[in-house]
N, C-alpha and C positions, 0 to 999 in steps of 0.2 A: 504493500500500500504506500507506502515512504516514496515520492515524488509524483503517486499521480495528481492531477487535474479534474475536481471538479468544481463547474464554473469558475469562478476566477481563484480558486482557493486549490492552493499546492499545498499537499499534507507533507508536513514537517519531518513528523517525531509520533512513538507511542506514548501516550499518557495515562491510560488508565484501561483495564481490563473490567471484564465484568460478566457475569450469564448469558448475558443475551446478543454481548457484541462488546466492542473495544472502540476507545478514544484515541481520535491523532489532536494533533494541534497542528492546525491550517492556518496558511496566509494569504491573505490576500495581494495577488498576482504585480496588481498597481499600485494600490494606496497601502497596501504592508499590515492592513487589520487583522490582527490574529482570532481565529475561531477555534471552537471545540468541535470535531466532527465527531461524530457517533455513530458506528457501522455496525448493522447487523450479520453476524456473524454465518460465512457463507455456508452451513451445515445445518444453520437454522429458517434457512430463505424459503425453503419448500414447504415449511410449515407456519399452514395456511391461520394456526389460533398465535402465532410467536408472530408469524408477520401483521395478524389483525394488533396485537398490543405495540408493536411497534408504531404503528399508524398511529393507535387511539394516542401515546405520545405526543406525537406532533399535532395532534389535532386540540386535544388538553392545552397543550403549550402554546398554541396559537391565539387562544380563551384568554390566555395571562401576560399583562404588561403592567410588573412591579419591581421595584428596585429590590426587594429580596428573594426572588425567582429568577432563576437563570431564563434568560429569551431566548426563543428560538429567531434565527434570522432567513430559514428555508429548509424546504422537507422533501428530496429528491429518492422519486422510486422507477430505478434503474433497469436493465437486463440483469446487471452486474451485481447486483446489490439494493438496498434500502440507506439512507443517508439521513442522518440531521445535523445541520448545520446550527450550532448555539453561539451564545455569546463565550467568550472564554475567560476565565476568571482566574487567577492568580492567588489560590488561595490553599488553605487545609483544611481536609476530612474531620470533623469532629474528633472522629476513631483515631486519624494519626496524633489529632492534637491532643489528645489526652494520652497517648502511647508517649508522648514528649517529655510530657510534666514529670518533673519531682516532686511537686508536694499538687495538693489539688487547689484550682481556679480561687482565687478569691470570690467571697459571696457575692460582692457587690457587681461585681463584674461577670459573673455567671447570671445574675439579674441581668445585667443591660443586653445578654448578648441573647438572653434566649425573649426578651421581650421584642427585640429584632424579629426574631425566628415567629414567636407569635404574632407578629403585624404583618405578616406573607402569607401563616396562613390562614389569619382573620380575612384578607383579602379573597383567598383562594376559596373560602367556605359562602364568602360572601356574595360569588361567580355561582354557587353550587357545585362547586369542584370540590372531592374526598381525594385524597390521597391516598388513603390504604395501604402505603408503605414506610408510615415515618420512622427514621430510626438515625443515630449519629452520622453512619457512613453518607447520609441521604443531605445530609447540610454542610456548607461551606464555609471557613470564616476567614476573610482577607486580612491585608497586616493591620488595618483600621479599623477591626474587629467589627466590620460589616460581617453580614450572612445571606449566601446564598442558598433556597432550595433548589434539588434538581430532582430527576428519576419519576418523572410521573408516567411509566411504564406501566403499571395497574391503578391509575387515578380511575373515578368514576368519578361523568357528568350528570348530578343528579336531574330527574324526570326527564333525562335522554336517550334513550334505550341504544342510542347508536355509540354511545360510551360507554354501555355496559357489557365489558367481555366478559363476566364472570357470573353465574345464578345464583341466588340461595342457596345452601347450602355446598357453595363450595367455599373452600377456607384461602386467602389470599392476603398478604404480609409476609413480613419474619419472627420467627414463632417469638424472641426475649421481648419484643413492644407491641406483640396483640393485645389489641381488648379482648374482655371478656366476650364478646359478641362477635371478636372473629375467629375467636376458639370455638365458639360454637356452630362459624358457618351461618350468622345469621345474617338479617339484613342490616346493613349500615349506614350510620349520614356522619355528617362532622364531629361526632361528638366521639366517636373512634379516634381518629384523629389525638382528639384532645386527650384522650386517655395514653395513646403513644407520645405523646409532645409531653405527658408528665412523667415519665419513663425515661424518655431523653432527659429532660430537666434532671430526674434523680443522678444518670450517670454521668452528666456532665460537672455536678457538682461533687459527687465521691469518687469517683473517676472508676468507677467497675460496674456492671452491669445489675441489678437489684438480685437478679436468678444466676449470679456467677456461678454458684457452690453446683448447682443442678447439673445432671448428665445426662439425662434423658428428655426428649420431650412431653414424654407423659407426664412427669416430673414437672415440666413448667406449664403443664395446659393447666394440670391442677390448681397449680399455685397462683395462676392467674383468675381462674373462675372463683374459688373457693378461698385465698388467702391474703390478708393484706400487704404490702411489701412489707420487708424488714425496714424497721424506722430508722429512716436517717441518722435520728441525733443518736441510734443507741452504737453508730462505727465513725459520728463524724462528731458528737459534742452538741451541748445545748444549745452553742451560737448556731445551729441549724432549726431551731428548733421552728422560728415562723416559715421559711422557704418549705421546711417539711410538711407544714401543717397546708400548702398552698399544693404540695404533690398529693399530698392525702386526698384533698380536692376533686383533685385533676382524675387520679385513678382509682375512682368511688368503683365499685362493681357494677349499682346499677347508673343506667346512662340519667336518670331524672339527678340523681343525687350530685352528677358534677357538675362543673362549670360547663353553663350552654353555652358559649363562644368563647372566642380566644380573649376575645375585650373584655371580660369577665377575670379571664387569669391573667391576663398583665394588670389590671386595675390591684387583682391582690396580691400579686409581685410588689407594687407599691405603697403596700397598705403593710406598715409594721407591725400594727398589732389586730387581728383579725376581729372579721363581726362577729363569729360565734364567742372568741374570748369577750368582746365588749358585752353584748347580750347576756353571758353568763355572771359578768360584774356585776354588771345596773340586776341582775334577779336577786345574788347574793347581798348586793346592796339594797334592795325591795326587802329582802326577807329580815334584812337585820333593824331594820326601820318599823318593819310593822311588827318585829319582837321586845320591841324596848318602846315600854307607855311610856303616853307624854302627860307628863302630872298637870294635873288642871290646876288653872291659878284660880283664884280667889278674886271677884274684882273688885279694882283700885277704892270703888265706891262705897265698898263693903267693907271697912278691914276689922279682921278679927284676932283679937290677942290669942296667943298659945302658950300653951303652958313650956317651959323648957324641962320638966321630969324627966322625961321621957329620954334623952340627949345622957342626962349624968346616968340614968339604966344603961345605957348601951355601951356608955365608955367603961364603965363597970366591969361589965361580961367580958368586956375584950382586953381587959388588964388581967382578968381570974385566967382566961383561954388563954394567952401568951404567956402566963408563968407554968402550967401545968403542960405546954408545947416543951418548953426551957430544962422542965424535970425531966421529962422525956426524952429527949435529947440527949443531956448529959447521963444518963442511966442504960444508955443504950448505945454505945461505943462501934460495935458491929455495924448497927444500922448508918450509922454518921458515918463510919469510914468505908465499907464494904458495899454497901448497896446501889450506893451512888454514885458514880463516876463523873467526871469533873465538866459533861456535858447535860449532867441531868437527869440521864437516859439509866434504867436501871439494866445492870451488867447480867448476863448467864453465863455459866460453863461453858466456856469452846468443847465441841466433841471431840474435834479432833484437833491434833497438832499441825505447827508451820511441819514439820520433818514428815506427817503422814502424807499432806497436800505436795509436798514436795516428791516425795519417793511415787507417791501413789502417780501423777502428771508426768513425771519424766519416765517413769515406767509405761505409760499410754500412750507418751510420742514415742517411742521407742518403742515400742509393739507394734505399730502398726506399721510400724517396717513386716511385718509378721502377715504375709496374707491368709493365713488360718485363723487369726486373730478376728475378733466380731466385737467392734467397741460399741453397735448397738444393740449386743445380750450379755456382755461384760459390764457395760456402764451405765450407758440409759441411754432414751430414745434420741433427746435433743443432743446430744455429743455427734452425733453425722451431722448436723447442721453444719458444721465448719468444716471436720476432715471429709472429705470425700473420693480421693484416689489414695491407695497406698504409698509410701514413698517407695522409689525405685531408683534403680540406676539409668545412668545418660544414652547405653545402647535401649532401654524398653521406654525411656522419654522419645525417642525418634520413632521407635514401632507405636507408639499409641498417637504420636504426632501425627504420622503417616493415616491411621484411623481415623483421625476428625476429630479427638478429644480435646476436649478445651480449658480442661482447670486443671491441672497434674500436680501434687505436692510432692513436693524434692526434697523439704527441710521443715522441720519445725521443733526447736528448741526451747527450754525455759529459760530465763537467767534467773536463776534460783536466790539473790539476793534482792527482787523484785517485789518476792512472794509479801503478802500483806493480808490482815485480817480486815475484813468490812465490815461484817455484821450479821447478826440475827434476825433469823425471819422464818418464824413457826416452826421454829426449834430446828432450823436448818443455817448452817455454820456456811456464808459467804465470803470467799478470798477473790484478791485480785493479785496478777502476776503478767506480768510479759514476754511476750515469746519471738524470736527472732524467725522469721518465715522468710520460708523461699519454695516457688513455684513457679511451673511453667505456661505461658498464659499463652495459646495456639491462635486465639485472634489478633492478639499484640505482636508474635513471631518473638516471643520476650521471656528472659525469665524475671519474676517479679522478687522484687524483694525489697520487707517493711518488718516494723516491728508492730503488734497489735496487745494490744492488751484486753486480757479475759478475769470474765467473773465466770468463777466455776462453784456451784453449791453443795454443797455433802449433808446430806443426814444422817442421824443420832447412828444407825449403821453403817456408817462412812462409805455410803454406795452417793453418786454424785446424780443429782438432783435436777442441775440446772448448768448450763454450759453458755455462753453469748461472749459475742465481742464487745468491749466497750468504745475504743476506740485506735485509730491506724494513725503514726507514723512514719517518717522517713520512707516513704512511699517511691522506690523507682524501677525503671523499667530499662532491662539492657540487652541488645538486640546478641538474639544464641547462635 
């Protein structure tokens, strides 16, 4: 393809590959404007449902002229081929640009850039265009932290049936940012969309994907229908805590309970403290108002003497009561010094020791090197939530790389002078410890490695209870 000619546009270079066809970057013959060409891939030209979405492409594209949509400038169907000629844009893949980062996007800044990203495709819902395929790889961001969308390869034009390739019950997207409702194959309008644009939102600000840990697809259709994400703030900290509560939003299950347009979720990108948090103030502040009477006065016209008896009774009782507090106190040594700890909070028996939390953890990553080993009939259910491949060596990281798999754990260590007690909670003994990780990430071509910090719980039979991440740093990515 490298120097033919069409119309005035000589292709350059390869740019980008893809399913359905590969990008050159074209210039223009005369005036030197460079384009994105996009060719449909010649083993897919005979098929007549690849060559219909290729079309419905350019015909989508033709529908849309916004400065955060890449434009189409012509749509040539050849002997040779099928062709779209776009604007060319100078920018990175969401997906590389988060494969860049050491530490993750500043919040503020992942604000401006995805409320961008939502005013393209407030535009494009506003046309009645769905997109049906949002996901990182699908947005662009120049060095001026503009955004581009592209790939409307399966967009539906809604009430046009000549944009609709796909019927009921077939399922269309990429399975980590379906909604619930294209897991199910059902019918869809914008508000799809908007559940994948909160999904983007989520990974662009933790920088991994909500269903990384998952290996199967069954595994994430589940967990899309039937589960909430994992909350932000409990891997990225409380300063997430409003942007989370805006993804919450975004990727309700059902489509009434989200945000019906995008103008809705950038309005509460801008909004630091949300309406349900205010609403639930002003009730708690209703409730505390109508609990506490308002003593009627007496009026000015009326006044009536009182007696003060009643005043020297009261300072009475509360002289007798602080001295019989005072005996008590001093008579009871244990309670004053034992019971109390110097937050207030009354102290229990730790069950178990820093030495068993230790032995027992480092003994668990170090098992599951062990593929016979089963940490969920050894430990408990929620402990696969994080490990999910065994650790292995570098020749069966390439044979499973070779497979398609996508989260490989290579390393995972305690620093055992981490280890710390947290707390009690229904007679179950809370620690936190951090762990040095390292794994191999097949969409990044990367192996990851960060340090994370875990709460792991044990009960009164020091079988472990409760597993989660609290929070990730030193977070980078280094090409394997």
């Amino acid at each position: 393809m490298i120097g033919k000619q069409l119309l005035n546009y000589e292709i350059k270079s390869l740019i980008g590959e893809g399913g359905m066809g590969n990008v050159y970057l074209g210039e223009h013959v005369s005036i030197g404007r460079k384009v994105a060409i996009k060719v449909l891939l010649p083993e897919l030209a005979s098929n007549d449902e690849i060559r219909n979405r290729f079309k419905n492409e350019a015909s989508v594209m033709a529908h849309l002229q916004h400065p955060g949509i890449v434009a189409l400038h012509d749509y040539l169907d050849q002997d040779d081929g099928l062709y779209l000629i776009m604007e060319y844009v100078e920018g990175i893949e969401f997906t590389d640009l988060l494969k860049s980062l050491t530490e993750p996007l500043p919040i503020d800044r992942a604000k401006e850039i995805m409320k961008k990203v939502l005013s393209a495709f407030a535009y494009a819902h506003k046309n009645k265009i769905v997109h049906r395929d949002v996901k990182p790889s699908n947005i662009l961001l120049t060095k001026d932290d503009e955004v581009k969308v592209l790939d409307f390869g399966i967009a539906k034009l809604i009430g046009n049936s000549q944009f609709n390739l796909t019927k009921t019950g077939t399922q269309v997207g990429t399975v980590y940012y379906m909604s619930p409702e294209q897991v199910k194959a059902q019918e869809l309008d914008h508000r799809s969309d908007i559940y994948s644009l909160g999904v983007t939102f989520y990974e662009l600000l933790a920088g991994f994907c909500p269903y990384k840990s998952m290996t199967s697809e069954y595994e994430i259709y589940d967990k899309i229908v039937r589960e909430p994400l994992l909350p932000l703030t409990d891997t990225m900290g409380d300063a997430y805590a409003q942007v989370w509560e805006v993804i919450q939003k975004a990727t309700e299950k059902d489509v009434e309970d989200r945000f019906q347009n995008c103008d809705e979720f950038i309005a509460a990108l801008d909004t630091e403290v949300s309406k349900a948090k205010i609403e639930k103030t002003v009730v708690q502040a209703e409730e505390q108002v109508k609990a506490s009477p308002i003593p009627m006065q007496t009026p000015a016209s009326q006044p009536k003497k009182k007696s003060m008896a009643w005043l020297y009774i009261v300072l009475s009782l509360v002289v007798i009561v602080s001295i019989v507090a005072v005996v008590q106190l001093i008579g009871n040594d244990e309670v004053r010094d034992d019971s109390v700890n110097n937050t207030g909070t009354i102290e229990r028996d730790q069950p178990i020791s820093e030495d068993l939390v230790k032995s027992t953890m480092n003994s668990y990553y170090r098992d599951i090197n062990n593929d016979n080993f089963n940490a969920n009939d050894y430990y408990a259910p929620r402990v696969k939530q994080f490990i999910t491949k065994s650790n292995i060596t570098t020749t069966e990281i390439m044979n499973l790389r070779i497979a398609n798999s996508e989260y490989l754990n290579t390393q995972a260590s305690i620093n055992n002078s981490s280890i710390q007690f947290s707390h009690m909670e229904n007679n179950d003994s809370y620690w936190t410890y951090w762990i040095d990780f390292q794994c191999y990430r097949k969409k990044k071509h990367a192996i990851q490695t960060c340090q994370t910090q875990i709460e792991v719980g044990f009960n009164e039979d020091k079988l472990i209870v409760s597993y989660r991440e609290l929070q990730v740093k030193n977070l980078k990515f280094e090409s394997y």
